[in-house]
N, C-alpha and C positions, 0 to 999 in steps of 0.2 A: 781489752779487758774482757774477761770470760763472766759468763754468768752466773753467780752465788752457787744456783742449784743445779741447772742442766751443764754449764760451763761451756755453753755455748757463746759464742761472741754476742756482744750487745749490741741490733743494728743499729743505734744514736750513734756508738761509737766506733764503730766499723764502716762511715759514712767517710769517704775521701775527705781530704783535708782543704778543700779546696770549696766540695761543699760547703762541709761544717763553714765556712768563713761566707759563703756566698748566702747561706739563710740564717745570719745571726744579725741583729738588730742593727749593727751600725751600719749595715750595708744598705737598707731602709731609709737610715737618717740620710745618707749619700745620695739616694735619689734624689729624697726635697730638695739638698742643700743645692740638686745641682739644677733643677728644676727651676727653681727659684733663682741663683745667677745668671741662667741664661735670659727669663724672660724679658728681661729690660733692657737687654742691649739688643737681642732682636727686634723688638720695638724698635728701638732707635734706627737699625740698618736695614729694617726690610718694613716695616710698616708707617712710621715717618714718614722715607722717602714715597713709598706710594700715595700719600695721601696728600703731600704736598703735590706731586704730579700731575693726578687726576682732579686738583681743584688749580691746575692752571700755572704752577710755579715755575719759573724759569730751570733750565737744567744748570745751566752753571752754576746759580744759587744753592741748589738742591746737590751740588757738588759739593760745594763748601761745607758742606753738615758733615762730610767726612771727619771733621775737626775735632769735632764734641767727643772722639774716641781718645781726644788726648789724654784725659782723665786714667783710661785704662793702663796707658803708660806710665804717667808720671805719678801712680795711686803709692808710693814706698812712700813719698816725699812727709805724706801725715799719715802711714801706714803706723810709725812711732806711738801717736797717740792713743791708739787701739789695746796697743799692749801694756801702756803706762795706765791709763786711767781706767777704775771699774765704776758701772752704771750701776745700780740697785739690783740688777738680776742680774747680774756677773759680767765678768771682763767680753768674755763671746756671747751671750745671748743678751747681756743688755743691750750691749752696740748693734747687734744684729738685729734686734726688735727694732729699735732706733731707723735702723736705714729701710728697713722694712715698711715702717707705717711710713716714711714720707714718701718713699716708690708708691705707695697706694694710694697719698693722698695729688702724688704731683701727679702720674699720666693719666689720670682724666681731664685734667686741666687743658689738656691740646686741644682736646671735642669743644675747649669754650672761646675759640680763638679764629680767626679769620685766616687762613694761608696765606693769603697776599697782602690785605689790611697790615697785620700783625707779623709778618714775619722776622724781624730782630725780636722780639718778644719769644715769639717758637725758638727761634737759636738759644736765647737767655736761658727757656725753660728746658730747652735739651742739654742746654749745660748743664742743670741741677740734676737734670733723670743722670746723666752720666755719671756723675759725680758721686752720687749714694748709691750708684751703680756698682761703681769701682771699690766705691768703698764697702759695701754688703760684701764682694769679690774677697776683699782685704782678708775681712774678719769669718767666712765660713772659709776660707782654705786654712785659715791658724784653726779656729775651730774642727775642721776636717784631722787634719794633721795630727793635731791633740788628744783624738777618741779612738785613733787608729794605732794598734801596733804594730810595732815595724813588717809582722808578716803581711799584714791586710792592705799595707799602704799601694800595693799595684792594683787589687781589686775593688779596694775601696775609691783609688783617684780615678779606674775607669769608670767605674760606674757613674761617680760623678759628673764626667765629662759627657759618658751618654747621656746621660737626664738633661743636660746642658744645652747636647744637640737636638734631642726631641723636643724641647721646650720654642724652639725655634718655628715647630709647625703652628704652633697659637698664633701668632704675630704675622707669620708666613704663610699662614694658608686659611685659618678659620677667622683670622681675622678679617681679610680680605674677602672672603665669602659672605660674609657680614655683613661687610661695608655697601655689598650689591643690594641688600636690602633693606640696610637703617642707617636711620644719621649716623656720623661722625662720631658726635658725642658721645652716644651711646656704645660704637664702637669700643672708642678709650676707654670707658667706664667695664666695659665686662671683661677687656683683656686685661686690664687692672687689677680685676679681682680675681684671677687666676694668681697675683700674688701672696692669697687668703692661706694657703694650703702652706706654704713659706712659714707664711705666720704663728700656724698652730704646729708647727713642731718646735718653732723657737718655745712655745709656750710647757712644750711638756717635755720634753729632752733636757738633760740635767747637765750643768753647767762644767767643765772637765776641773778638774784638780789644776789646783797654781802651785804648779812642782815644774824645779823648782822656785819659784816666784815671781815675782813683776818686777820691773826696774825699777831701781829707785826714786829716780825724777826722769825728768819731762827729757831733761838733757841727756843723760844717761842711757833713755829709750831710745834717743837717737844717735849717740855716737857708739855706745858697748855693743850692737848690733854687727859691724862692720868690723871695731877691732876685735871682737872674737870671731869671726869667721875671718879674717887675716890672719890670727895667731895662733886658730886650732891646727895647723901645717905647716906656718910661715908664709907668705910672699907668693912663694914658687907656686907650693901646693892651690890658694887663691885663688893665682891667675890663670893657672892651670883648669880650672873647674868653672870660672867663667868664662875663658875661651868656649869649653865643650857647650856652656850652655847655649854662646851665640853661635857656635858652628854645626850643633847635630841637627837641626832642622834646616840649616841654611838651603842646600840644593833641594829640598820639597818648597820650602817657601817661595822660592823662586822659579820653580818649577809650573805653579799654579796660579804663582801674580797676574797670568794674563791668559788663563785657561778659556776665557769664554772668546777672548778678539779669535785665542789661536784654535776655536772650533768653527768660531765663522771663517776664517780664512781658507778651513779646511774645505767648506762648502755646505758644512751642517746651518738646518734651517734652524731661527730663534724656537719654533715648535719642536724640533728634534731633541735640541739642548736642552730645552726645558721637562722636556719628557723624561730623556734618557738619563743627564744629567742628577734630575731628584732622585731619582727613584735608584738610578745604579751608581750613586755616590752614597744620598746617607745611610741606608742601612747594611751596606758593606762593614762602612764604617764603623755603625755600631756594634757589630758582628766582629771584628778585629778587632775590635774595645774591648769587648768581652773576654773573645778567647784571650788574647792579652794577659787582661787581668788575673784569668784561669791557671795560664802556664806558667804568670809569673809566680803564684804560688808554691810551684812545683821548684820552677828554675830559679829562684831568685831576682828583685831588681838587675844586678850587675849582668849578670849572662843574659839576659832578657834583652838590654840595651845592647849588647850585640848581634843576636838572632835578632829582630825587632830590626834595629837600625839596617840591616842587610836588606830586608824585604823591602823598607822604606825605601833604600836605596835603588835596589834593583827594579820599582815599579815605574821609578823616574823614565829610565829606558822606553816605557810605553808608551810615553809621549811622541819618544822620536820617532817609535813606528810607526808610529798613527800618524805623523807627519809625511812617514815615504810613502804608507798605503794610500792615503787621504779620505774622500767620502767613501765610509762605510761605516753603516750604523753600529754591526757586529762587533767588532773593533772596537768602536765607541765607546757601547757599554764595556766591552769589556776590559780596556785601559780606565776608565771612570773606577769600576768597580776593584781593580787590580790595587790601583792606586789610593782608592781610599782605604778599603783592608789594611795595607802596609803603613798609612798613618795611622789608621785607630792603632795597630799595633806601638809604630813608633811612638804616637802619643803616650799611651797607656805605659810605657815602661819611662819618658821622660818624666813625667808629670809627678810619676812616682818617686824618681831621682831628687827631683827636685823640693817634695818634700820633706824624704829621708835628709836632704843637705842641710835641714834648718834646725836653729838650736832651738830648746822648748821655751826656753827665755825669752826669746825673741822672733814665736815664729809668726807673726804677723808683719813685723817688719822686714825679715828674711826672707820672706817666701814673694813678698809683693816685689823689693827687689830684683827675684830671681826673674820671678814671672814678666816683671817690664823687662828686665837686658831678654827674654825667648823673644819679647816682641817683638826687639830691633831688626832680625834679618827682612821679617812685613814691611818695613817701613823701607829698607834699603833696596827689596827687591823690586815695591813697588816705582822705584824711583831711579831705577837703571835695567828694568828686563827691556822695556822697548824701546832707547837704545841697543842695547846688545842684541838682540833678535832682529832688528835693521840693517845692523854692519853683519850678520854672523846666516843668517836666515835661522828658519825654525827647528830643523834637525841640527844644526851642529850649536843650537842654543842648550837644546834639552840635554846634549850631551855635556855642555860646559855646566853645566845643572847638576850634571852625577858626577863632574870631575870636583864637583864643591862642596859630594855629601863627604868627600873623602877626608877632609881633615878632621872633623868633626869626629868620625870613626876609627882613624888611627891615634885620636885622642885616651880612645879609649885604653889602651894600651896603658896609660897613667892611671886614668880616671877607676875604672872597673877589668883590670888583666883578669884573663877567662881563668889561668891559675897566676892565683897569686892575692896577694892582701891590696882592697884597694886603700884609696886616701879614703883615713878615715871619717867618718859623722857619725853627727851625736845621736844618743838613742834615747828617745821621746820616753822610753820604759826606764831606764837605766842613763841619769844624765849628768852630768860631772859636775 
């Protein structure tokens, strides 16, 4: 658009498109929302277990808290009721306040508790942090989903996802720096209130439009969910799109279920890994997240899951080098860093897919579903790589790793053909 008088271009609108999307407000709302879901399960998997440790807790007890992550999986089961029932401040921000204030009023409650005394009591309570954990999860991705238009959905869900991963240093690093110098209690109480920031944007962000509408009843929330996503295709089309969703991550997933034995084995010290590891994992990551979400502006979701899933695929390979080279720092970082890159990217174009899949009817319930069947290859890989890396050794594990991003990729072929129409989904703007 030229200017009225000089007919010069206007630079607001002569700003890439990519910009324009990256400095408009909902991308803001993306950081809190993601800010705010990560904090509480980091909690759970990285400052829990330390503090159970450091006051004497047994390791295989301190195993079993693995558990409490079930929640994360099984969250679809009452994902229904999120989108049937509306609180006083709407269908997303009431529920969202909701799970909000009980995360701030439950994890301080660990600081009031004994590790060993009390510890089925810790489990109990880790059950609840999980639990409105999963569930905050639930209602800011239907939320997320909702305020995003179909263009913004790639750089909207990265952003997200990075807020998610930085929120991990609270729990992960300043909380623990903490801990060196004050009670426990107080610990839980200040990372607790890093939940606060969560809070005040549920309070001023405007609740999205019910287009078109809420289910009927209770039942309805929960079966109309499943048969329209059967019936927008048929059967085929269905099963087809939940394969891709359990198979495009499967060879990273299992690729990394045993990333730290298979760095000790290489000969790297716990201080190498931990140096190298932090530092030239996550902000790769966030850095592939980003551009990610940049390109997918340009390139669309669909073409994105192809370039995206390639890199994700081909970083797999770095493993098995770093497997024939073995100690060598250089290397190190630089498979850590290669590797994570190629997931932020592969993240950031699934994450996106996986929204774009959900009807606006039902995207609370659709998307939680979606989101537990991605979890499943975690829980399979964790539960058959070392087996396979025993019969198979480590270089010819990492390759059966990349021989497994392959289905997932030649799904693509159905799911999003480079030319061609893919299976359709519904559009959050324009919805049948």
């Amino acid at each position: 658009m030229r200017h009225p008088i000089s007919g010069n271009v206007s630079p607001m609108n002569a700003q890439p498109t990519w910009l324009k999307a990256l400095l408009n407000r909902r991308m803001l709302i993306c950081i809190f929302t993601g800010f705010s879901s990560g904090l509480p399960l980091f909690i759970l998997i990285s400052l829990l277990p330390a503090w159970l440790r450091s006051e004497g807790v047994d390791l295989k007890a301190i195993g079993l808290f693995a558990l409490i992550q079930l929640p994360f999986t099984w969250k679809f089961i009452w994902a229904p009721l999120f989108d049937r029932y509306i609180p006083p401040m709407g269908r997303r921000r009431g529920w969202l306040l909701v799970t909000q204030i009980a995360l701030l009023v439950s994890i301080p409650l660990f600081g009031k508790l004994h590790p060993v005394l009390d510890i089925w009591t810790i489990a109990y309570l880790a059950a609840v942090v999980a639990f409105f954990s999963a569930s905050q999860d639930v209602v800011i991705d239907a939320y997320r989903r909702e305020i995003l238009p179909d263009a913004e959905l790639g750089l909207g869900n990265v952003i997200h996802v990075n807020a998610y991963k930085i929120a991990g240093l609270i729990p992960g690093s300043l909380s623990l720096i903490l801990a060196d110098h004050m009670a426990w209690d107080s610990v839980f109480l200040i990372t607790a209130l890093f939940m606060l920031p969560g809070m005040v944007m549920t309070l001023l962000v405007k609740e999205p439009e019910l287009k078109p509408g809420r289910p009927r009843t209770l039942a309805a929330a929960v079966v109309e969910p499943f048969n329209e996503f059967i019936h927008r295709n048929g059967w085929r089309s269905a099963l087809l799109i939940l394969a891709f969703i359990f198979l495009y991550k499967l060879g990273d997933s299992m690729a990394v279920a045993l990333a730290t034995p298979f760095y000790l084995d290489m000969g790297f010290s716990k201080t190498e890994i931990g140096l190298i590891a932090k530092n030239a994992g996550l902000w790769p990551s966030v850095i592939g997240g980003l551009l990610g979400g940049i390109w997918m502006v340009r390139l669309g979701i669909h073409r994105s899951l192809w370039l995206f899933g390639a890199v994700q695929m081909l970083a797999i390979l770095g493993f098995a080098w770093l497997a024939v080279v073995g100690h060598d720092l250089l290397w190190l970082g630089v498979v850590i860093g290669v590797e994570a890159f190629g997931v932020g990217l592969g993240t950031a174009a699934f994450v996106a897919y996986i929204a774009q899949t959900t009807h606006p009817l039902y995207t609370a319930t659709q998307f939680a579903l979606f989101t537990s069947l991605a979890a499943v290859p975690r829980t399979f890989a964790n539960a058959t790589t070392g087996y396979l890396v025993d019969m198979l050794g480590w270089v010819n594990f990492f390759l059966l790793c990349f021989v497994a991003a392959i289905p997932g990729m030649l799904l693509l072929l159905k799911i999003a053909p480079w030319h061609g129409k893919p299976l359709a989904t519904p559009s959050i703007r324009d919805p049948e």
